[in-house]
C-alpha positions as CSV (number, residue, x, y, z in Angstrom):
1,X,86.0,43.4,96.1
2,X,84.6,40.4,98.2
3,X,85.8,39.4,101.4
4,X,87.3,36.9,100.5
5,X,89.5,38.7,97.2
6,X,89.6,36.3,94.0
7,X,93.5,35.7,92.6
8,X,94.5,34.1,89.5
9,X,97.7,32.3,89.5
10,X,98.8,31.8,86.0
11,X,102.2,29.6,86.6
12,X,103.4,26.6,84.5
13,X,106.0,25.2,86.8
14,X,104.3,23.1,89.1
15,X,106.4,23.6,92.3
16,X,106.5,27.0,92.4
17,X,102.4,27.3,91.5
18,X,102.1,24.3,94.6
19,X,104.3,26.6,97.1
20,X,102.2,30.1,95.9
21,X,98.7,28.0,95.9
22,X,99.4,27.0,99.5
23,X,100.7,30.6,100.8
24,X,97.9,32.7,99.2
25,X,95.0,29.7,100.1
26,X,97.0,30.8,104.0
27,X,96.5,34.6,104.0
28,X,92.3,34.0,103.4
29,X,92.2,34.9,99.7
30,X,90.6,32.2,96.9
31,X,93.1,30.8,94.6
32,X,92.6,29.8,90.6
33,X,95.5,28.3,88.9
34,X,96.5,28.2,85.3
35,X,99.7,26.6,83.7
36,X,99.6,27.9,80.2
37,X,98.3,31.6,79.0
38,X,95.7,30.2,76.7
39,X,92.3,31.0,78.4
40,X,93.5,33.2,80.6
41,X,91.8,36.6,79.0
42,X,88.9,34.9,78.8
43,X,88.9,33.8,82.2
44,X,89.3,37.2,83.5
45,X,86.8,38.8,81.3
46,X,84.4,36.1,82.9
47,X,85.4,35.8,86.1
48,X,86.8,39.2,87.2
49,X,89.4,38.3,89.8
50,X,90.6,40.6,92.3
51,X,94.4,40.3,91.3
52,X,96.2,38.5,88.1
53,X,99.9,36.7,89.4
54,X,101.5,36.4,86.0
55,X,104.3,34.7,84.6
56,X,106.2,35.8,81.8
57,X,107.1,32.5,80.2
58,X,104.1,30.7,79.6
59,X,103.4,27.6,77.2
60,X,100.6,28.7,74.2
61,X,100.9,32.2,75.2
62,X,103.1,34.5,77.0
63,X,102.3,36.4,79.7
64,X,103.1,39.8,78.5
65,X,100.0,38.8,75.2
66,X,98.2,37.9,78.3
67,X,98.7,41.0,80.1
68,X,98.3,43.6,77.1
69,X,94.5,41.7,76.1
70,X,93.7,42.0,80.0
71,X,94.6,45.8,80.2
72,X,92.3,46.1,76.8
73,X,89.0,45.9,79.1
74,X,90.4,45.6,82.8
75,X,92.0,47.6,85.1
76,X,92.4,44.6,87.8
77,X,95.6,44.4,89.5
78,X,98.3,42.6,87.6
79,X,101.6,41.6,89.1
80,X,104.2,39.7,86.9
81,X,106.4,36.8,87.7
82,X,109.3,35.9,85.6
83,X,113.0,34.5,85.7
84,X,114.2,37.0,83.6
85,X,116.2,39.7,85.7
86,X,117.0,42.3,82.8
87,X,115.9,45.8,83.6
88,X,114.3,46.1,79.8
89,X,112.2,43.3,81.0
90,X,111.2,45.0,84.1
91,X,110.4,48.2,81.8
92,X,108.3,46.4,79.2
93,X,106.6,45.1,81.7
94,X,105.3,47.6,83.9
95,X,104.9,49.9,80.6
96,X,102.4,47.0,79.4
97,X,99.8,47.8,82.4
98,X,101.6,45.8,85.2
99,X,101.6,46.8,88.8
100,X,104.5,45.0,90.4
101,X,107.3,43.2,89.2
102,X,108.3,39.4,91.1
103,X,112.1,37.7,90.3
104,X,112.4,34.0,90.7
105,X,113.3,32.9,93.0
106,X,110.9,34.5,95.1
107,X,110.2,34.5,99.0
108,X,106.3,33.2,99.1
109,X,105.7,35.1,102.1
110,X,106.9,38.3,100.9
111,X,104.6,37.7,97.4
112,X,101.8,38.0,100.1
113,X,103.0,41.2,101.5
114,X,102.4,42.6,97.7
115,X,99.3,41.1,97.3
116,X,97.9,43.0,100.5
117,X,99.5,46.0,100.0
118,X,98.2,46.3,96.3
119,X,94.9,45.4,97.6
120,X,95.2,48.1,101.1
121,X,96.3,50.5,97.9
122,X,92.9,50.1,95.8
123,X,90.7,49.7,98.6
124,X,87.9,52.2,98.2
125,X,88.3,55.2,100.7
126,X,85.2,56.1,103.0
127,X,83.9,59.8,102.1
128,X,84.7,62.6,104.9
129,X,81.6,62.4,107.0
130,X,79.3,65.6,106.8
131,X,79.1,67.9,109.1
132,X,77.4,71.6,110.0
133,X,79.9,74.2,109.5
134,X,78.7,77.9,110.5
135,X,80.1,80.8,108.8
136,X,80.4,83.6,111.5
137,X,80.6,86.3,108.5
138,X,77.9,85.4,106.7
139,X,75.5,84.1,109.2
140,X,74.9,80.8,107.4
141,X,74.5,77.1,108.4
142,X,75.9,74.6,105.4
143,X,75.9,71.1,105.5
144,X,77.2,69.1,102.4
145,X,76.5,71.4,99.6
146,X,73.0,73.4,101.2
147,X,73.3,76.7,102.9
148,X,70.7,78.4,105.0
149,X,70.9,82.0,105.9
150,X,70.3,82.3,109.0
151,X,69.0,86.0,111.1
152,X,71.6,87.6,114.0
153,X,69.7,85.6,116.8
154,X,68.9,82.5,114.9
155,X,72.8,82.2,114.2
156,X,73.9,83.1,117.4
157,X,71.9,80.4,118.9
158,X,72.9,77.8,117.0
159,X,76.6,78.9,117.2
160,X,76.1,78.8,121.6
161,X,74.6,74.9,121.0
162,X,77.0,74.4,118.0
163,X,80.2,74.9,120.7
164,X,79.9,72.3,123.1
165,X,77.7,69.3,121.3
166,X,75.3,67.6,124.0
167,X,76.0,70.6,127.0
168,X,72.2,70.8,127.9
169,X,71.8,75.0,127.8
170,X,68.7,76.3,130.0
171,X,66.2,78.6,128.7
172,X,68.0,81.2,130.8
173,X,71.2,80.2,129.9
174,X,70.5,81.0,126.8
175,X,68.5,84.2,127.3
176,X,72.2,85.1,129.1
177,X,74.1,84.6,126.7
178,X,72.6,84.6,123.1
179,X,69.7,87.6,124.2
180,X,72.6,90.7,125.6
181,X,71.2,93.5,123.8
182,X,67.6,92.2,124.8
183,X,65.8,94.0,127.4
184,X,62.3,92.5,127.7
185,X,62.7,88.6,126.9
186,X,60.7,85.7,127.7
187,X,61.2,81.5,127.5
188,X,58.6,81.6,124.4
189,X,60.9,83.8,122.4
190,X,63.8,81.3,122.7
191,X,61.4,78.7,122.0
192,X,59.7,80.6,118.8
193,X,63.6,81.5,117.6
194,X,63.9,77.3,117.9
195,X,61.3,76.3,115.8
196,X,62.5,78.8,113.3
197,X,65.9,77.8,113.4
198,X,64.8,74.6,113.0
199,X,62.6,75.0,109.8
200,X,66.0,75.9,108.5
201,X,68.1,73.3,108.9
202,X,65.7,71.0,108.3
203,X,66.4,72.5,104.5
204,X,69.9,71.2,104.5
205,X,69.0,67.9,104.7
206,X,70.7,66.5,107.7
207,X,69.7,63.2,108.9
208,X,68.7,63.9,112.1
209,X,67.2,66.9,113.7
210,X,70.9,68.8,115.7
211,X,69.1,71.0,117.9
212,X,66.6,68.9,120.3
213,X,65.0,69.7,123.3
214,X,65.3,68.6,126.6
215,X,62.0,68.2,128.9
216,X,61.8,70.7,131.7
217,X,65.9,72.0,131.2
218,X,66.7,73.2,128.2
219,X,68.4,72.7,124.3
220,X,71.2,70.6,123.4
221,X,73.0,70.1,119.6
222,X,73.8,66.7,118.7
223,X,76.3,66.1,115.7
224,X,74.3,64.5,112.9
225,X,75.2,61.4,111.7
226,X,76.2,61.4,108.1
């Protein structure tokens, strides 16, 4: 949908299309009008509006014919507007493919409202954003659908950087807390165990590189940006 969302007003009585024409042109969106129904499947198939405003009585061609051709090839937003209060009317309607239902008389403002909120309803949704999750079980690293398996130490030092993102951790920090059972360890096995690790996740396809060094101090994680 553009920024600026296409409506097609298809009204025949001239004050009321004036009064709608003025409200919708208000609330930013772009405004075509018809007063009959012939055209009007044409038009969409052509044009592709955002959102159809219908009316039911139409000269040349109803608006329910209008409705039942656009729902043959489109699945654009349709509300109808009609006089007719019946609750068959209202059924046949919304069975035909309509989304909402408008009553003359109307309250212009509140056709807005249901215009936004029809459009807030079919607004694409962003996607979760990625991120690493660690399975403590199975000593694996996954991000999106890619695993890595990863060895004891490998995994524990990940998991120690994983748990506070962008805590800078020393070399003997680390050798602390992720080397216990260790009894001869030096800075350039942390930093071999590193470089291994990060041959890993470099195979799950991240967008940046999460574990990065730190001149002179230490290793940090930094969430990747999906």
């Amino acid at each position: 949908m553009s920024l600026e969302p296409s409506i097609l007003l298809v009204e025949d009585e001239a004050d009321i299309a004036e009064m709608v024409v003025k409200f919708i042109q208000a609330a930013g969106f772009n405004v075509t009008h018809f007063s009959t129904g012939v055209g009007v499947t044409e038009f969409v198939q052509q044009h592709r509006p955002d959102l159809v405003l219908l009316d039911l009585m139409l000269p040349g061609k109803d608006g329910l014919t209008c409705c039942k051709e656009i729902r043959a090839f489109s699945e654009v937003p349709i509300i109808m507007v009609t006089a007719k209060t019946e609750e068959v009317d209202r059924l046949i309607g919304l069975e035909i493919g309509a989304d909402d239902y408008v009553c003359k008389p109307f309250s212009a403002p509140e056709l807005v409202m249901r215009i936004k909120a029809i459009f807030r309803r079919i607004q694409p949704k962003s996607a979760p954003a990625k991120q690493l999750l660690l399975d403590h079980e199975r000593f694996t690293a996954s991000y999106g659908d890619v695993s890595e398996q990863l060895t004891a130490v490998e995994f524990n030092l990940l998991a120690l950087l994983h748990s506070q993102p962008g805590r800078i951790y020393s070399r003997q920090q680390i050798m602390d807390l992720v080397y216990k059972d260790y009894r001869v360890i030096s800075d350039r096995t942390v930093d071999s165990h590193i470089r291994n690790l990060r041959k890993k996740l470099k195979c799950l396809n991240m967008p940046a590189e999460p574990v990065c060094s730190v001149y002179s101090v230490g290793y940090k994680y930094e969430p990747a940006a999906s």
